[in-house]
C-alpha positions as CSV (number, residue, x, y, z in Angstrom):
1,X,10.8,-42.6,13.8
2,X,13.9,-39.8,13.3
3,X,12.2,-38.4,10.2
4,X,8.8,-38.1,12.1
5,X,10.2,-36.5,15.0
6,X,12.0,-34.3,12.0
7,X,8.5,-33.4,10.5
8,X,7.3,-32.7,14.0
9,X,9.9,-30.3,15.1
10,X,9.8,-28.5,11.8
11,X,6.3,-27.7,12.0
12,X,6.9,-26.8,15.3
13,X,9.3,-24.1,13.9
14,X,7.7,-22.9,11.4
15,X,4.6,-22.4,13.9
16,X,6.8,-20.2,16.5
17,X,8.5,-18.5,13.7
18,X,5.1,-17.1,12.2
19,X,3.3,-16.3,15.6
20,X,5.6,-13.3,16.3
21,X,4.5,-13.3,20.0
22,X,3.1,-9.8,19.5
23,X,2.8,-6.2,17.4
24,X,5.7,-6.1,15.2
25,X,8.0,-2.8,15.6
26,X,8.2,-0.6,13.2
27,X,10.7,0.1,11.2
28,X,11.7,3.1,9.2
29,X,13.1,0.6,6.5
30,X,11.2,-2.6,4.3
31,X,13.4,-5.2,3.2
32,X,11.2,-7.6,0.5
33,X,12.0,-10.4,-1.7
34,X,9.8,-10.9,-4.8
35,X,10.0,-14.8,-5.9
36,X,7.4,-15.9,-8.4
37,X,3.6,-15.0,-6.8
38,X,5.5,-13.9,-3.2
39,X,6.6,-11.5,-1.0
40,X,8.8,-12.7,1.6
41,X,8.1,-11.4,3.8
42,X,4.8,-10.6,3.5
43,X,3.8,-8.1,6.6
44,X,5.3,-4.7,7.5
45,X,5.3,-2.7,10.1
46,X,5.9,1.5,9.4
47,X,5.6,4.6,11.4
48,X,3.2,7.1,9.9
49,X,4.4,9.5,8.0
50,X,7.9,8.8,8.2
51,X,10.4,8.1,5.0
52,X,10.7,4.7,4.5
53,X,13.4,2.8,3.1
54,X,12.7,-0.1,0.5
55,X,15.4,-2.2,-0.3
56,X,14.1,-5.1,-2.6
57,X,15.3,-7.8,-4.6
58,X,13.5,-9.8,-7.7
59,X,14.3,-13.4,-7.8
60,X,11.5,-14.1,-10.2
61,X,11.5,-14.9,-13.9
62,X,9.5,-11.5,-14.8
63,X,9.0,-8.1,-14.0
64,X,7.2,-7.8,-10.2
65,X,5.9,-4.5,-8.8
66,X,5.6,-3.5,-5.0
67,X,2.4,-1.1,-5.1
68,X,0.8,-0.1,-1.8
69,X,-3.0,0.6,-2.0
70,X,-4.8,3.4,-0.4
71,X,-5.8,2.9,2.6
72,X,-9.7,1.2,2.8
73,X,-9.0,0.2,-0.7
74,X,-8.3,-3.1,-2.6
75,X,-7.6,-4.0,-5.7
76,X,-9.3,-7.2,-5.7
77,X,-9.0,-10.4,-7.0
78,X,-7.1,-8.8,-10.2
79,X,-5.5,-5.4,-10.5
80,X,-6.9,-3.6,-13.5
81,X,-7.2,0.5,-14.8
82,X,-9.6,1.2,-12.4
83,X,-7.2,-0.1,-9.4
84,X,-4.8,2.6,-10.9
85,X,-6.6,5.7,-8.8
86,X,-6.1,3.5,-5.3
87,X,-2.4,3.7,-5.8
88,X,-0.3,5.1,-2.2
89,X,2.7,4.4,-4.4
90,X,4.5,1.6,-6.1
91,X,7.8,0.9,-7.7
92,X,8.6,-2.0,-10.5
93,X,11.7,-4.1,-10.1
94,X,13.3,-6.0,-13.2
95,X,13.6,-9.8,-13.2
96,X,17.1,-10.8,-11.0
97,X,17.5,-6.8,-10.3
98,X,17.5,-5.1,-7.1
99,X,16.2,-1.4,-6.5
100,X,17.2,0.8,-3.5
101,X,14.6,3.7,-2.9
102,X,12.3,5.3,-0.5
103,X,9.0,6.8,0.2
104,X,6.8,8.6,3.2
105,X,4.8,6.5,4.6
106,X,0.8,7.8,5.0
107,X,0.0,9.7,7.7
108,X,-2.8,7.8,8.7
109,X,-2.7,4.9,10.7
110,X,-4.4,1.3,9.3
111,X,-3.5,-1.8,6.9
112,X,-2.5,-1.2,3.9
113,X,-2.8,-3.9,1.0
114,X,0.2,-4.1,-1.0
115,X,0.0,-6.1,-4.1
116,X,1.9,-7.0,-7.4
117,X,0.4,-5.4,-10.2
118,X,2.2,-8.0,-13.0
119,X,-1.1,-10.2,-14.4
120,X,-1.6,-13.6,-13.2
121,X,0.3,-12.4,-10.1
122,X,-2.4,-11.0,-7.6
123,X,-5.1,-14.2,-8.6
124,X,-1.8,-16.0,-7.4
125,X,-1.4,-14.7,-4.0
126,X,1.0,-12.0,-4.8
127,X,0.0,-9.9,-1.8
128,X,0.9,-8.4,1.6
129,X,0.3,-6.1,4.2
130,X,1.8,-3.1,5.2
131,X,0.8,-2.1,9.0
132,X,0.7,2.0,9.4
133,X,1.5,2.7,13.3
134,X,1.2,5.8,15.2
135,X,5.0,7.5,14.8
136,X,6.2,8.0,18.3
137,X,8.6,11.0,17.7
């Protein structure tokens, strides 16, 4: 019976935690970890055309990328040359490094697909979303 009622209440956790209860802020800074075939987390929330920090760690066994498409584009179900011209911007991170950098953020609002470039890694769900928002200076 405990380890039911354990089962139930993490679920039940794990539900609340993911539902957010609303828009995400945004945030002039992206904190990401890159395991094997994840982002964690794997949605952002940034203020258009502002410089954004990314501070992001590779705990992965091999080298992981944090590319951000154009907006309206995708690179599919496997990143290849042709994905190469829908680059916003990317930045490769080492296995077990860390990399500290920044970027501006496009101008115009939308969902951005951001994706690891690494093969094997996109077919494997290596993907998020970064969320463009209005910049309320």
């Amino acid at each position: 019976m405990w380890k039911n009622l354990f089962v139930v209440m993490l679920m039940l956790s794990l539900v609340l935690t993911s539902c957010g209860g609303g828009a995400a802020k945004p945030s002039n800074s992206i904190n990401v970890t890159m395991t094997d075939f994840q982002f964690s987390p794997t949605q952002f929330t940034v203020p258009a055309g502002q410089e954004i920090s990314l501070s992001s760690t590779n705990t992965g066994a091999v080298v992981h990328n944090f590319v951000i498409m154009k907006l309206g584009t995708t690179a599919g179900t496997e990143f290849d040359a042709e994905d190469t011209a829908n680059v916003y911007w990317e930045v490769e991170i080492q296995p077990g490094g860390d990399v500290d950098t920044s970027f501006t953020a496009p101008s115009e609002p939308g969902d951005y697909e951001v994706v690891c470039r690494t093969p094997g890694h996109l077919q494997a769900g290596m993907i998020a979303k970064m969320t463009v928002v209005a910049s309320e200076e």
